[in-house]
C-alpha positions as CSV (number, residue, x, y, z in Angstrom):
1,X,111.5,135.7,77.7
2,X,115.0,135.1,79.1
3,X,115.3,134.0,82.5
4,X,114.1,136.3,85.2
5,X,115.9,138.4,87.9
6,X,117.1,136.9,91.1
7,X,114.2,137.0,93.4
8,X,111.5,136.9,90.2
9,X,108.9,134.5,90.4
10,X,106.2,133.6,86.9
11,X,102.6,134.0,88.4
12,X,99.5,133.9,86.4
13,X,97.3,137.0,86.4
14,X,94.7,135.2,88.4
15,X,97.0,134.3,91.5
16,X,97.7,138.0,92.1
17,X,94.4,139.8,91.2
18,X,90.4,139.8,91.5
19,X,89.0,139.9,88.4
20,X,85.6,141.8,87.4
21,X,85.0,142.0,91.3
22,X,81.1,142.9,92.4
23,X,80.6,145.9,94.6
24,X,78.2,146.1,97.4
25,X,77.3,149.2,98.4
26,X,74.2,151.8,99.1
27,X,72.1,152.7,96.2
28,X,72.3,156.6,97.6
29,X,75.9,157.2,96.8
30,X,77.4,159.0,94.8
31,X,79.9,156.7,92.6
32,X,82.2,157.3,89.2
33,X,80.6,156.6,85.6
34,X,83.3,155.7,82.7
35,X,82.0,155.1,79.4
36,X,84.8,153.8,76.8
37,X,85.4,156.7,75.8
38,X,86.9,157.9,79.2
39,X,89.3,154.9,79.5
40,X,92.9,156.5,77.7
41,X,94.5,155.0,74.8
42,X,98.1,155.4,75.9
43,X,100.0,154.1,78.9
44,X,99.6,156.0,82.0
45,X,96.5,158.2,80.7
46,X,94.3,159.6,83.3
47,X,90.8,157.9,83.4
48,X,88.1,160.4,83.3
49,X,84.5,160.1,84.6
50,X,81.5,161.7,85.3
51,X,79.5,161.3,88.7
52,X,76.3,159.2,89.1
53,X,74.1,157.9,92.2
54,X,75.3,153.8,92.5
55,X,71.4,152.8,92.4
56,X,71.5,153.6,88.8
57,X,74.0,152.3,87.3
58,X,75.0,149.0,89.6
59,X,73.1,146.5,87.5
60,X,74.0,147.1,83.8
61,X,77.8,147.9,83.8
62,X,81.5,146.3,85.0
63,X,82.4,147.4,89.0
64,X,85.3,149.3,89.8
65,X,87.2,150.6,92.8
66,X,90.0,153.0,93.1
67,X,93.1,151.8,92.4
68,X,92.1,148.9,90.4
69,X,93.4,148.5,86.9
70,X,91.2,148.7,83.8
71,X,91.9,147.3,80.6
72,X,89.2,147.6,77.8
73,X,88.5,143.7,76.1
74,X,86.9,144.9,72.5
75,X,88.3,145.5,69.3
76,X,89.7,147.9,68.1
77,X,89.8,149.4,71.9
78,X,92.3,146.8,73.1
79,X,94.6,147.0,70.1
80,X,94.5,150.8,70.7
81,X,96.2,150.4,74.1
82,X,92.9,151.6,76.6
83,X,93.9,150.8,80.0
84,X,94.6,152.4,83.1
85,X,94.4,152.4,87.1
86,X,91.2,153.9,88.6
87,X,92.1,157.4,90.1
88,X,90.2,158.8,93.4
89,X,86.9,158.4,92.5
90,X,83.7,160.0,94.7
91,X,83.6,157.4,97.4
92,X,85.8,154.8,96.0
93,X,83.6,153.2,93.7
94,X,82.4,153.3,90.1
95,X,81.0,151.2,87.2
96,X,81.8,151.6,83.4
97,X,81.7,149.9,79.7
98,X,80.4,146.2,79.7
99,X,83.4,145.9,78.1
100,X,86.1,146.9,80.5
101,X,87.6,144.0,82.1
102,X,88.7,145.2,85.6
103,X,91.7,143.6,87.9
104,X,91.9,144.4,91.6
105,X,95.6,143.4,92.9
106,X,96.1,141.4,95.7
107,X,97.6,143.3,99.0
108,X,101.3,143.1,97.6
109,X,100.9,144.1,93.8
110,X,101.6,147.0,92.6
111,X,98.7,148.4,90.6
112,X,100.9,150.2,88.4
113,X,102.8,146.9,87.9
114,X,100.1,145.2,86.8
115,X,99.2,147.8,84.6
116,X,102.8,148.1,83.1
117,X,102.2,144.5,82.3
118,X,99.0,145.0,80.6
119,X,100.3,147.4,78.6
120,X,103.6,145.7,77.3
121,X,103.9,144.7,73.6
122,X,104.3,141.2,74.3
123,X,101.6,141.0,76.3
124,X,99.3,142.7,73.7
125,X,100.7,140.6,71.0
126,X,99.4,137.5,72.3
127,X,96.3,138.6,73.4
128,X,95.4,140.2,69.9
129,X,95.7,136.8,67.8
130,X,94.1,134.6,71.1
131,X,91.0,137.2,70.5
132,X,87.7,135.7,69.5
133,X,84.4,136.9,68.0
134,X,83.3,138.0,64.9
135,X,85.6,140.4,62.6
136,X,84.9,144.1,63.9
137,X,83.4,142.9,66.9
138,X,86.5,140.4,68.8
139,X,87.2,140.3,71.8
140,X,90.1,139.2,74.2
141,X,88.9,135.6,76.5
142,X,89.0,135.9,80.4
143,X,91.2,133.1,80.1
144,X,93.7,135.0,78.4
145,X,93.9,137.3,80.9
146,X,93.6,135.3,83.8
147,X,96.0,132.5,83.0
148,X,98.8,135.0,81.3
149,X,102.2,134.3,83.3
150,X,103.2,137.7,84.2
151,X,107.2,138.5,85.3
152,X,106.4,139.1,89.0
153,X,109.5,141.4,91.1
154,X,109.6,141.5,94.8
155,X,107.0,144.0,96.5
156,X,109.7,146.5,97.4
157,X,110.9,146.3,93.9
158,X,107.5,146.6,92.2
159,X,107.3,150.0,93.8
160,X,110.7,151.0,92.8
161,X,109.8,149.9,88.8
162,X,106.8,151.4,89.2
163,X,108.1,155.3,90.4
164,X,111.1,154.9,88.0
165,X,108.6,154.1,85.1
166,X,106.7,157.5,86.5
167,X,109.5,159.5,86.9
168,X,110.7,158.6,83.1
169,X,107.5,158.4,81.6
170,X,106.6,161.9,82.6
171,X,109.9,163.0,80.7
172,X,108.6,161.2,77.8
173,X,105.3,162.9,77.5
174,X,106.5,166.3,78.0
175,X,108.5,165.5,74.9
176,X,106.0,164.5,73.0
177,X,103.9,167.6,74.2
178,X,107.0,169.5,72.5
179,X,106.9,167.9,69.5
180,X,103.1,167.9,69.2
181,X,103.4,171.8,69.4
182,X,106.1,172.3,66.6
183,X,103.7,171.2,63.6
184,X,101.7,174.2,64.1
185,X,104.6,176.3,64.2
186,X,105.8,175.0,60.8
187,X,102.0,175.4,59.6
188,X,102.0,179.0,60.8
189,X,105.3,179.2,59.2
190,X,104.5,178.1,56.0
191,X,101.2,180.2,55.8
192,X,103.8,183.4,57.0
193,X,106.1,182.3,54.0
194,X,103.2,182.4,51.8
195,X,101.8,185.7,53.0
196,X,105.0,187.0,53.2
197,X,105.4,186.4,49.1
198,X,102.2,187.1,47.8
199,X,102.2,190.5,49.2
200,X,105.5,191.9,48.4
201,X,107.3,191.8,51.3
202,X,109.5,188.4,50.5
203,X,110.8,190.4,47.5
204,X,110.4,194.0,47.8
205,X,110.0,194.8,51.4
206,X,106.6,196.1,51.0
207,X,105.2,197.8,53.7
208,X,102.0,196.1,53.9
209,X,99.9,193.9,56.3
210,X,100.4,190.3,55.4
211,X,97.5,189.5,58.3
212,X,94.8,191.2,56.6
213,X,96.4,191.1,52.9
214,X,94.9,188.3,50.2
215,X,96.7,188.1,47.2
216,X,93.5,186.3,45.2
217,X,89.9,188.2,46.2
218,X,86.5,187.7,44.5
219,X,85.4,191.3,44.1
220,X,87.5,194.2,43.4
221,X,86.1,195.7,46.3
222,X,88.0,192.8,48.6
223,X,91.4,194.3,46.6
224,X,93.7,195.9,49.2
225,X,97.1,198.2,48.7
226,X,99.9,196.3,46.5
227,X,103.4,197.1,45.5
228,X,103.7,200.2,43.0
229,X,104.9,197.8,40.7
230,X,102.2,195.1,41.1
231,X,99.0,194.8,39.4
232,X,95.5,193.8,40.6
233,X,94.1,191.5,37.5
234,X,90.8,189.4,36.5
235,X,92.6,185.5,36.7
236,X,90.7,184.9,33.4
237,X,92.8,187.3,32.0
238,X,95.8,185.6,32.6
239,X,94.5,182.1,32.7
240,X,91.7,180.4,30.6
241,X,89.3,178.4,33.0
242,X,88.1,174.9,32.6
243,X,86.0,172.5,34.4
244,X,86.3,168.7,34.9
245,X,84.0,165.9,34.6
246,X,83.4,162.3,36.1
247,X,83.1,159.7,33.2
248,X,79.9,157.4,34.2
249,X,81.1,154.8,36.2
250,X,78.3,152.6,35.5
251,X,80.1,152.1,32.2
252,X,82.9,149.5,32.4
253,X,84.2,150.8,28.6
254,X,84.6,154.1,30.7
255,X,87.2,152.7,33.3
256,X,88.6,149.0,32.9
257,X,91.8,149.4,31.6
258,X,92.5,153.0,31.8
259,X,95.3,154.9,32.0
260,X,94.3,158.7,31.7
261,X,95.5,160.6,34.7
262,X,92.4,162.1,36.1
263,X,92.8,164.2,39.4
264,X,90.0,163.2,42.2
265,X,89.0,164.0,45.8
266,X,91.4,161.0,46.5
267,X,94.3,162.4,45.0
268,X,93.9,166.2,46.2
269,X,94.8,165.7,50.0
270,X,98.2,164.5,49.3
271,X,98.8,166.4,46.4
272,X,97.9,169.9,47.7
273,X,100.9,172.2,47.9
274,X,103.0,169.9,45.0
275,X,103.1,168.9,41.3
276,X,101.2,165.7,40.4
277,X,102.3,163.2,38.2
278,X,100.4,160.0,39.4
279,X,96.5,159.3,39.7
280,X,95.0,156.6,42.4
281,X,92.1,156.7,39.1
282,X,92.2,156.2,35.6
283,X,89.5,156.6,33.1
284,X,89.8,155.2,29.2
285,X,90.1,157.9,26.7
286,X,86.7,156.6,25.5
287,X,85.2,158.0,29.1
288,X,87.0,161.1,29.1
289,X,85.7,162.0,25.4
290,X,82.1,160.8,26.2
291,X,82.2,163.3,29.4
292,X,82.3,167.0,29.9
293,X,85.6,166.1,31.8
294,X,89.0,167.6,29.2
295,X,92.8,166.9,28.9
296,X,94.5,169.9,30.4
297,X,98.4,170.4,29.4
298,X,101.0,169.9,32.3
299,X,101.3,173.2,34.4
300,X,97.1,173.1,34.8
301,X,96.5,174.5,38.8
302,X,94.0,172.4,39.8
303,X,92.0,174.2,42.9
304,X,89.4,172.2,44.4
305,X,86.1,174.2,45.2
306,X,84.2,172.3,47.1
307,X,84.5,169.1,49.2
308,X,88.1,169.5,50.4
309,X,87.7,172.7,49.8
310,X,90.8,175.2,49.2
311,X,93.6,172.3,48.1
312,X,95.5,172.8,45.0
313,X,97.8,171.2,42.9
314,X,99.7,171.3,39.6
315,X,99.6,168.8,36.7
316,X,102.8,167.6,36.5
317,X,101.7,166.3,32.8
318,X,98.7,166.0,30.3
319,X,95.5,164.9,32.5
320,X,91.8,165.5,33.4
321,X,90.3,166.1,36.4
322,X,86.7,165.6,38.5
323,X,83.7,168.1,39.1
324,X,85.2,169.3,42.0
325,X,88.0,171.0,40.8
326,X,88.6,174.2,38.8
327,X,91.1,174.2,36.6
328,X,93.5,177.2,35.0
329,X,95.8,176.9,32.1
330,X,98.5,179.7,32.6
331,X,99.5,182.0,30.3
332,X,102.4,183.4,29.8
333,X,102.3,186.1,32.2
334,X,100.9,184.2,35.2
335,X,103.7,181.7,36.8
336,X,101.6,178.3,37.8
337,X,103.2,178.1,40.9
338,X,102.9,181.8,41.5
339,X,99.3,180.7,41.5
340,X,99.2,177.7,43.2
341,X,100.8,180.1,46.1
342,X,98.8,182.7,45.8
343,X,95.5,180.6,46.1
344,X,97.0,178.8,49.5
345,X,97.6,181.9,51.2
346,X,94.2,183.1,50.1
347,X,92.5,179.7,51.2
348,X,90.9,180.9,54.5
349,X,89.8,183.8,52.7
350,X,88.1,182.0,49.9
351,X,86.3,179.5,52.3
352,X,84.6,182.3,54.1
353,X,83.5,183.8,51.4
354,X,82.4,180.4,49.8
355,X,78.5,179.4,49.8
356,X,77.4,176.6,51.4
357,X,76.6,175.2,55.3
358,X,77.5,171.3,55.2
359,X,80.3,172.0,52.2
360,X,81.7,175.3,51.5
361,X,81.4,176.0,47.9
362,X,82.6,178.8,45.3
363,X,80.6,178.5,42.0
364,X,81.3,179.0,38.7
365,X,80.5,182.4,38.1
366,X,82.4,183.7,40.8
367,X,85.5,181.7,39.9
368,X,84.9,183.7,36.9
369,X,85.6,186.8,39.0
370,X,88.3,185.8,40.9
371,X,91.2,188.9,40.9
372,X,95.3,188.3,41.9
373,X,97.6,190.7,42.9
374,X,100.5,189.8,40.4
375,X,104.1,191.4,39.4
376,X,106.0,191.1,37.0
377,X,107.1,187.7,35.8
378,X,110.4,187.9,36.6
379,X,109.4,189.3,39.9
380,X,106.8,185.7,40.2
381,X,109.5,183.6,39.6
382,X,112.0,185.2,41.7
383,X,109.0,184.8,44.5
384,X,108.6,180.8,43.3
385,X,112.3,180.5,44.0
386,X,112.1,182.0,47.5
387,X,109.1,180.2,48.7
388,X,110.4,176.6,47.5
389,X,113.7,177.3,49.4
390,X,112.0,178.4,52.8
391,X,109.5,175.3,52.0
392,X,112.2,172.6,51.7
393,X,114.0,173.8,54.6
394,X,110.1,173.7,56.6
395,X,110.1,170.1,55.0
396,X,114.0,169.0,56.2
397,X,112.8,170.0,59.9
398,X,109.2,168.3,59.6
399,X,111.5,165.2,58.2
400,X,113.3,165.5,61.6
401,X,110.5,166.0,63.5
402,X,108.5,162.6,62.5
403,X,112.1,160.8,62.7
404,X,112.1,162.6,66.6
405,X,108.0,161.4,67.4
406,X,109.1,157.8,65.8
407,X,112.1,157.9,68.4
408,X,109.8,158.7,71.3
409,X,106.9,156.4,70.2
410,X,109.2,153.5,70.8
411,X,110.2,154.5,74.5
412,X,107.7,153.8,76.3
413,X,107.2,150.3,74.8
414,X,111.4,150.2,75.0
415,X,111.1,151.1,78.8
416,X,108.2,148.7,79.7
417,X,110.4,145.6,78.0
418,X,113.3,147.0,80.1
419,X,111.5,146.8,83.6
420,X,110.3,143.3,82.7
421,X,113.9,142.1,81.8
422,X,114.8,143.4,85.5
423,X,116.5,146.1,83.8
424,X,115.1,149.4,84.7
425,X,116.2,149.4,88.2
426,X,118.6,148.0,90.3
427,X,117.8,144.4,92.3
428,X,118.5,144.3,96.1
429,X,119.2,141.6,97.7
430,X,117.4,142.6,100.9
431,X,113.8,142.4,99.2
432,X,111.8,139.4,100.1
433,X,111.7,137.2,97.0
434,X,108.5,137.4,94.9
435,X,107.8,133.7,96.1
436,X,106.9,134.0,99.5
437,X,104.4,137.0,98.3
438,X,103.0,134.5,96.4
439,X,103.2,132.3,99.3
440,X,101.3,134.5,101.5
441,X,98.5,135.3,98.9
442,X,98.0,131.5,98.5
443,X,96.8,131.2,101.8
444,X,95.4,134.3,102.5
445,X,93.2,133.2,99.2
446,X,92.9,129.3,101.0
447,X,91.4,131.5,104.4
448,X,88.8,133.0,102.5
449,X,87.1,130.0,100.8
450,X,83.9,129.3,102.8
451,X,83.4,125.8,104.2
452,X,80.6,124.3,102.8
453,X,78.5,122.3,104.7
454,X,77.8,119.0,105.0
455,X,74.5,118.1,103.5
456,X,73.1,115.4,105.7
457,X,70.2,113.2,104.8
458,X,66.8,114.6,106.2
459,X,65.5,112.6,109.3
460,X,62.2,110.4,108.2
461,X,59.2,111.7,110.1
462,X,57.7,108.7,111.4
């Protein structure tokens, strides 16, 4: 770090603050209980809790007071930012996680200070790689808290870093409330697109309900009003059906080596929406001819029917595909990506009428009665055309979306190295420098250490 601000003194942690202080107090009241889980995991997050008589929970857990400042030790709590100032709590006192470790500033420090140091990238950089313990289970030293030199300001201007870092912070989070709510907007957007298409109304202005309209049902019964021109049809008319297969991986002939395309659970999540061209597996064509798994031409829809249930995708080129999938080779009267369409806006639909209470499932016989509302071909790929124009523009302002939540992720970590730097707000001369605080809590800490006394020898009894 550069040299500090006028007035700026280096302290360690331990000069300033009490750590893991013991509370004394009646076993009848009523205190604050904060598991981990209650401690937030970004800078300024309120600490929740839940209330508890002090006799039962005194003995087993780490003491806290109001105002003090918590920051959780364990991995991967710590790297995950926990931390945060105790908030009014039922008389003023609480316990929490065995592993909270829990700073109590000294009359002077700004508990939202010390926090804003706790919390800095620096800081947590440091105290990640001095962490010991076993992997999975490492935690940060006391030492490394207690000996970490932190960038102290004068008291006055502790207060004033502190309310500007408030005051901006706030700003910041009702950003990223903003932004948080636009992805379900483009979702909703994207489902209305879909809806919107596979109904009619994206192309012909069809009076009809796009809420309660399906464009792929399992029954005719499920089959609602379509445009005059349109068609309800049985999908295995239109498209032959075809299973997939897992080779045995038991078999290393079946795998090592391979370079079949073969379409699993892994692939779907990412692919669902788009064309596929690239597998994260690869079977041998030895394992894909000793299974009941087949090579399916490019433009195969590929709708998975079980675990992840309702994604779908295209083969962008010859592959194969797992158990979970169904698969439909188009003919030339159903568009694949007419399909792969209609099946997304019918995927709510589907699931509900799926089988299955841990993992929804549609089975083979009634994939095999699956009906689509389709026009004309012309008409389907007039439809394709509209929806992948409306979807690129959805994906240009997602784009700038995770470019805008990158931008604000950074400034709160920007603003924290700012107040550090003596940046954030302006220095007065008028404050008392940060070393006679320092001063002042050096003694007040030298008139609190108990004189021991002298132990003299016993008198003989004679």
């Amino acid at each position: 770090m550069s040299a500090l601000p006028k007035g700026w003194a280096k302290t360690p942690i331990d000069a300033i603050a009490a750590f893991n202080p013991k509370t004394i107090a009646d076993d009848s009241l009523q205190c604050a209980f904060s598991p981990m889980q209650y401690l937030g995991t970004h800078f300024r997050a309120s600490m929740g809790y839940e209330g508890r008589i002090w006799g039962d929970i005194k003995k087993a857990y780490v003491h806290f007071q109001s105002r003090d400042v918590i920051v959780a030790k364990v991995t991967p709590c710590f790297e995950n930012g926990k931390a945060g100032v105790v908030p009014a709590i039922p008389n003023g006192i609480g316990a929490g996680s065995s592993e909270f470790c829990v700073f109590r500033p000294a009359q002077g420090i700004d508990e939202r200070y010390l926090l804003a140091w706790l919390s800095t990238e620096d800081f947590r950089r440091r105290a990640t790689v001095a962490m010991t313990g076993s992997v999975g289970l490492k935690r940060v030293p006391k030492d490394v808290f207690l000996l970490e030199e932190l960038p102290l300001a004068p008291e006055r201007e502790q207060r004033r870093i502190a309310d500007k870092l408030d005051t901006v912070l706030t700003r910041v989070d009702a950003l990223n409330d903003r932004l948080a709510r636009i992805t379900p907007l483009l979702k909703r957007f994207r489902q209305s697109v879909l809806a919107a298409a596979t109904s009619g109304r994206l192309t012909e202005k069809a009076k009809i309900s796009a809420d309660s309209f399906f464009p792929v049902v399992l029954t005719e019964t499920q089959q609602k009003n379509i445009p005059s021109k349109w068609n309800w049809k049985c999908l295995t008319d239109l498209a032959r059906l075809e299973s997939g297969h897992t080779p045995r991986k038991s078999v290393p002939e079946y795998w090592d080596g391979g370079d079949v395309p073969w379409i699993s659970l892994q692939d779907i999540r990412s692919a669902d929406g788009l064309v596929i061209y690239e597998t994260k597996l690869q079977p041998t064509n030895l394992g894909i001819e000793n299974s009941s798994a087949r090579l399916l031409p490019a433009g195969t829809v590929c709708f998975c029917r079980d675990i992840s249930f309702g994604y779908v995708t295209i083969m962008g080129r010859e592959m194969a595909t797992s158990q979970h999938f169904v698969n439909w080779v188009c003919g030339e009267k159903l568009n694949p990506k007419y399909l792969m369409y209609a099946l997304m806006a019918s995927r709510d639909f589907l699931a509900m009428s799926g089988q299955g209470t841990t993992v929804t499932t549609i089975y083979m016989p009634a994939l095999k009665g699956l009906r689509i509302a389709v026009p004309s071909t012309e008409e389907q790929t007039e439809i394709v055309r509209r929806v992948e124009i409306l979807f690129a523009y959805a994906d240009r302002l997602e784009a700038r979306l995770q470019a805008a939540r990158t931008a604000a992720e950074r400034l709160t970590p920007a603003l924290l190295a700012k107040a550090f730097r003596g940046e954030l707000v302006p220095q007065d001369p008028n404050d008392e420098p940060a070393t006679e605080l320092l001063r002042r809590l050096r003694e007040a800490r030298a008139a609190e250490v108990p004189v021991k006394k002298a132990r003299g020898r016993k008198a003989a009894v004679t």
